[in-house]
C-alpha positions in Angstrom: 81.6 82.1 52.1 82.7 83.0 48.8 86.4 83.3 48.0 86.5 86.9 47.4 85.0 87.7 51.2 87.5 84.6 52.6 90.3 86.5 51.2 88.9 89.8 52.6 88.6 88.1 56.1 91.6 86.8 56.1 93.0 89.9 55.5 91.4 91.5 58.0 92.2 89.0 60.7 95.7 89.4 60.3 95.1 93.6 60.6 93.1 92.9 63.5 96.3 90.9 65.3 98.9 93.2 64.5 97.1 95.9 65.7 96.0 93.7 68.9 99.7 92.8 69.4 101.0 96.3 68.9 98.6 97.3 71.9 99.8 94.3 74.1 103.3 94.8 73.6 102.3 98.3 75.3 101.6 96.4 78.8 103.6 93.5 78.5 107.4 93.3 77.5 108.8 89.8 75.4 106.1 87.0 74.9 105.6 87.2 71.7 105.7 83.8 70.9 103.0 83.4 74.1 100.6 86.1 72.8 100.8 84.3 69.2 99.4 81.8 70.7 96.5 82.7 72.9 95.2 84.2 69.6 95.6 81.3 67.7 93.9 79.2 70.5 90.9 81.4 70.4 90.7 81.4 66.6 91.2 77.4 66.5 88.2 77.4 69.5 90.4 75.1 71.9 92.5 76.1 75.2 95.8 76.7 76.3 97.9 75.9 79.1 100.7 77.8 80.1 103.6 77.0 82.0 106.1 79.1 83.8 107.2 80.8 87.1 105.5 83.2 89.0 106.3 86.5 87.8 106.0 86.0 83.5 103.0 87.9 83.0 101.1 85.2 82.3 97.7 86.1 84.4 98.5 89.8 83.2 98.3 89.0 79.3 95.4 87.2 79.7 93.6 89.6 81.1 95.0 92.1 78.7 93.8 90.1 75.7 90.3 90.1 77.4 89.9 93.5 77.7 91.2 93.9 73.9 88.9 91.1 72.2 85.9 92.6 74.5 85.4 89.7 76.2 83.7 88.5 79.3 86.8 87.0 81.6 86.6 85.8 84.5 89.5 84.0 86.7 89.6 80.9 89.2 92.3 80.6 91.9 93.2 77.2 92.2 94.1 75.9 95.6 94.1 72.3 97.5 90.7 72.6 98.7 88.8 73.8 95.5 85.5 72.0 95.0 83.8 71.1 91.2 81.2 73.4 92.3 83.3 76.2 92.7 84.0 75.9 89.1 80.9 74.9 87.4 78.5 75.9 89.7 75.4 74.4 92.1 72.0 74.1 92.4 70.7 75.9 95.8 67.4 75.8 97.3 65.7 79.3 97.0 63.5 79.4 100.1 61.7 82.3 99.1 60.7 81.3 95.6 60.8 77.4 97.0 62.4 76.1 94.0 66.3 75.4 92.9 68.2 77.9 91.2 71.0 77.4 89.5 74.2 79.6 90.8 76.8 79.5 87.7 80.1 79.4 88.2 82.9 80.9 86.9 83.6 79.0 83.9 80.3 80.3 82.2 82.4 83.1 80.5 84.2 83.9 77.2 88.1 84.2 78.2 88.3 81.6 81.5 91.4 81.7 83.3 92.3 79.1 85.1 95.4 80.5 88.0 97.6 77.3 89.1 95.7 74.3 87.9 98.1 72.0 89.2 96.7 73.0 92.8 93.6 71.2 92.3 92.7 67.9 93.5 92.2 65.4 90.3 88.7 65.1 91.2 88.5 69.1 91.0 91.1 69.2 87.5 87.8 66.5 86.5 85.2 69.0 86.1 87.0 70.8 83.6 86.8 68.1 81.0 83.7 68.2 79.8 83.7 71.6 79.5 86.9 72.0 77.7 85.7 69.5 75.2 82.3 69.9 74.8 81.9 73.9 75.7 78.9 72.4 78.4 78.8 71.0 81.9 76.7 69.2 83.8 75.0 70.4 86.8 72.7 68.0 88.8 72.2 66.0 85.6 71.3 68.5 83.6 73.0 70.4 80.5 74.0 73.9 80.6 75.7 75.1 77.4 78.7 77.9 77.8 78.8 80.9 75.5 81.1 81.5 72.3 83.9 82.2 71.9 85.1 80.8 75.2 88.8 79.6 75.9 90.3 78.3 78.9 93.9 80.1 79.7 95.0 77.9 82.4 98.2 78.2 84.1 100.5 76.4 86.4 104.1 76.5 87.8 106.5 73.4 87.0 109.3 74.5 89.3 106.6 73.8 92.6 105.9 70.7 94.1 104.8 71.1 97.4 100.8 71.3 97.8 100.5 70.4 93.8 99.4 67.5 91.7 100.1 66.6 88.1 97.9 67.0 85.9 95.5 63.8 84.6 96.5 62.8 80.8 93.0 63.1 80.3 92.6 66.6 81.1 96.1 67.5 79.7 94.6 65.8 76.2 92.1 68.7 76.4 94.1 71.7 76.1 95.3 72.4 72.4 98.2 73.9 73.2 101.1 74.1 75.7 103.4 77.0 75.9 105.9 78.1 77.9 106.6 81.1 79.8 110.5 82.2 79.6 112.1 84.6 81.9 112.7 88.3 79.9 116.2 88.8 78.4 118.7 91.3 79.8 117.3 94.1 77.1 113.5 92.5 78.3 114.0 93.0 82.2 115.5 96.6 81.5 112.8 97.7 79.5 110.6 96.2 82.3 112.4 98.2 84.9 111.7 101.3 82.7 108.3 101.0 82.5 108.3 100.6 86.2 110.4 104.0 86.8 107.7 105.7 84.2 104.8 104.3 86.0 103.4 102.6 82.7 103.3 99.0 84.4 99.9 100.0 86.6 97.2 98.2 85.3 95.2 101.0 86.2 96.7 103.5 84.0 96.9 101.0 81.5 93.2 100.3 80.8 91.9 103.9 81.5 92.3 104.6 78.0 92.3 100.9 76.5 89.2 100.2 74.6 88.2 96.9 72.8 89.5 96.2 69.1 86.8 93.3 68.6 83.8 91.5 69.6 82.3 88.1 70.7 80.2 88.4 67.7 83.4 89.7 65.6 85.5 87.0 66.5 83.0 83.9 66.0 82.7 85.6 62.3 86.9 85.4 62.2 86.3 81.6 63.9 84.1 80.7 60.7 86.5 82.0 58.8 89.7 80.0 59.9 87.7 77.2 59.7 87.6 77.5 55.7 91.1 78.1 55.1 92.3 75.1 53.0 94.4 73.0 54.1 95.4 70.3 51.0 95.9 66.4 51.1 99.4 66.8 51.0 99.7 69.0 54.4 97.0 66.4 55.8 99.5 63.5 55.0 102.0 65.5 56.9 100.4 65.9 59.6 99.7 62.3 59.9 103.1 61.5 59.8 104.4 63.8 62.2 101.3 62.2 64.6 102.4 58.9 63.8 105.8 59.0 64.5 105.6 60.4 68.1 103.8 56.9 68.5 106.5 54.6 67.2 110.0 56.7 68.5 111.9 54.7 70.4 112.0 57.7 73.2 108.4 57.6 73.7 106.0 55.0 75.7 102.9 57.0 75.2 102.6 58.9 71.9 100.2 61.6 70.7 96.2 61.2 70.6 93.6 61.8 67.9 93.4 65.0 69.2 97.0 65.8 68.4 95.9 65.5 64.5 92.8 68.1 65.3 95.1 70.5 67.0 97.7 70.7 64.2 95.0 71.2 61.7 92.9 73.5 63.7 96.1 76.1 64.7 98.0 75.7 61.4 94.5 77.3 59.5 94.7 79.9 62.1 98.5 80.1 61.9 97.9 80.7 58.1 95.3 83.0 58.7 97.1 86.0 60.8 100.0 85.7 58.1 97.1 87.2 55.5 97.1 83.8 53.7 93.9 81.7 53.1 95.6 78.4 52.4 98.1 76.0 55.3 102.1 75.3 54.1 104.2 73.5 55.8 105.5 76.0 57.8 102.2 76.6 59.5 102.5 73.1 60.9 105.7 73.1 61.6 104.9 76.7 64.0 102.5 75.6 66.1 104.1 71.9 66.3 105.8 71.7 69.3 103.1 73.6 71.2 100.3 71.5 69.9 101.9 68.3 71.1 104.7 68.8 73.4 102.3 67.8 76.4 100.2 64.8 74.2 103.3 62.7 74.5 105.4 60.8 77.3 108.8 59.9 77.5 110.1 56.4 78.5 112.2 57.2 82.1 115.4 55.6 80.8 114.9 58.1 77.9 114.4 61.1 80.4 117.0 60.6 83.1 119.4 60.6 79.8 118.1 64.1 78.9 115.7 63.6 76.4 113.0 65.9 76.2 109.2 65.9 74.4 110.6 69.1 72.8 113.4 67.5 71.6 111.8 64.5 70.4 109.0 66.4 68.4 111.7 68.7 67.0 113.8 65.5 65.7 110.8 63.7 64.4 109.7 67.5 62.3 114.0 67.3 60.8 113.4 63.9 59.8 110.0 63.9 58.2 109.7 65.1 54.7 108.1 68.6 53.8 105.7 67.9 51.5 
């Protein structure tokens, strides 16, 4: 890609979000930083995992963005008794034909979302893993590759307990991002209640005249794109250091992964990209920061029952690490 098309890709992804955002913001009130992000996860090609109580328009945004990037979607309700094969699929025996057939699941899709992952056994939360890291799964030992673009939106509520299991590091390692859902503000929930009085909150009326703004194909062309924008040695060193010291505060007994480094890199670029700029600063990073490693990291209990946070400890290591 030559610099002159770069530059004219860039440009037009960052059109393509405002204008995706302005339509969004039609269906669903506040979020902003949340929709900011479900783009930049699909531009970076990872996943996202939202947390919040019920009632934040989380499932609602996700199938909103769907509808807008012209996407397959499809959506898994989580419960106690969910199986792998629910998720990835099974081999039946087709007496008629008298062979196997393969009867994919749900994840074979483009936007996956994932309702209440926390319900799911840790056997059941296993058979994401490969596919959130390898876009594959395995069926009956054999290989079934999942289309592109495809990112998992899953979900799950932090304030429930009962019926619920925490998630596995491993499988928390595999989403690039966590975000969290906020309750609207006064001015939000009013708005909200307008809406409601107008009739404008039925999903129905909503997507009889919503058509797609993009593409599968469209949106692997923006994917190719991000993953040109430069990001320099300097930003790189930064990012190493910010990695490096979640791993030696005092606060924290397990700090982030590898895969902390690839996220930062991966979201800044598209950070960069829908602010119409083919090139990462230090501001990038320091955006998608907290998302990107917020869940990578664990806090020594004596450190927690005093208060401290991940959020806080992130934040404090980004105030005390030189801009480059």
């Amino acid at each position: 890609m030559t610099e002159t098309n770069k530059t004219q890709t860039v440009s037009q992804i960052s059109q393509n979000y405002a204008q995706m955002r302005q339509e969004i913001k039609r269906m669903i009130v506040g979020n902003d930083d949340l929709i900011e992000m479900i783009i930049i996860a699909v531009l970076s090609e990872g996943h996202i995992l939202i947390e919040g109580v019920p009632g934040t328009a989380k499932t609602t945004l996700a199938k909103t963005y769907a509808v807008l990037s012209g996407c397959n979607f499809h959506r898994f309700q989580c419960s106690v008794d969910s199986q792998p094969a629910d998720v990835i699929g099974v081999q039946f025996w087709n007496a008629e034909e008298k062979e196997f057939e393969l009867k994919m699941g749900p994840i074979f899709t483009n936007i996956f979302l994932i309702d209440e992952i926390n319900r799911m056994s840790p056997k059941t939360q296993s058979a994401f893993i490969e596919a959130l890291s390898e876009k594959q799964v395995t069926i009956d030992g054999e290989r079934h590759e999942i289309s592109s673009p495809f990112c998992a939106i899953a979900t799950q509520n932090p304030m429930e307990f009962e019926g619920t299991f925490p998630l596995i590091e491993a499988q928390k390692d595999r989403f690039m991002f966590s975000v969290y859902a906020k309750h609207l503000s006064g001015d939000e929930e009013l708005e909200v209640a307008r809406r409601e009085q107008n009739g404008m909150l039925n999903w129905e009326y909503f997507t009889k005249n919503l058509s797609s703004l993009s593409s599968p194909e469209r949106i692997m062309e923006e994917i190719a794109c991000v993953r040109n924008i430069h990001v320099g040695d300097e930003i790189l060193s930064y990012i190493r250091d910010i990695v490096i010291a979640t791993r030696e505060h005092g606060d924290v007994s397990l700090g982030s992964s590898t895969r902390g480094t690839i996220a930062l890199i991966r979201g800044s670029r598209a950070k960069a990209a829908l602010e119409n700029r083919s090139y990462v600063i230090p501001d990038d990073v320091k955006a998608i920061a907290v998302k990107a490693l917020q869940h990578r990291i664990v806090i020594r209990r004596e450190a927690e029952i005093s208060g401290t946070t991940s959020i806080a400890v992130i934040r404090q290591i980004i105030d005390s690490i030189e801009v480059p």
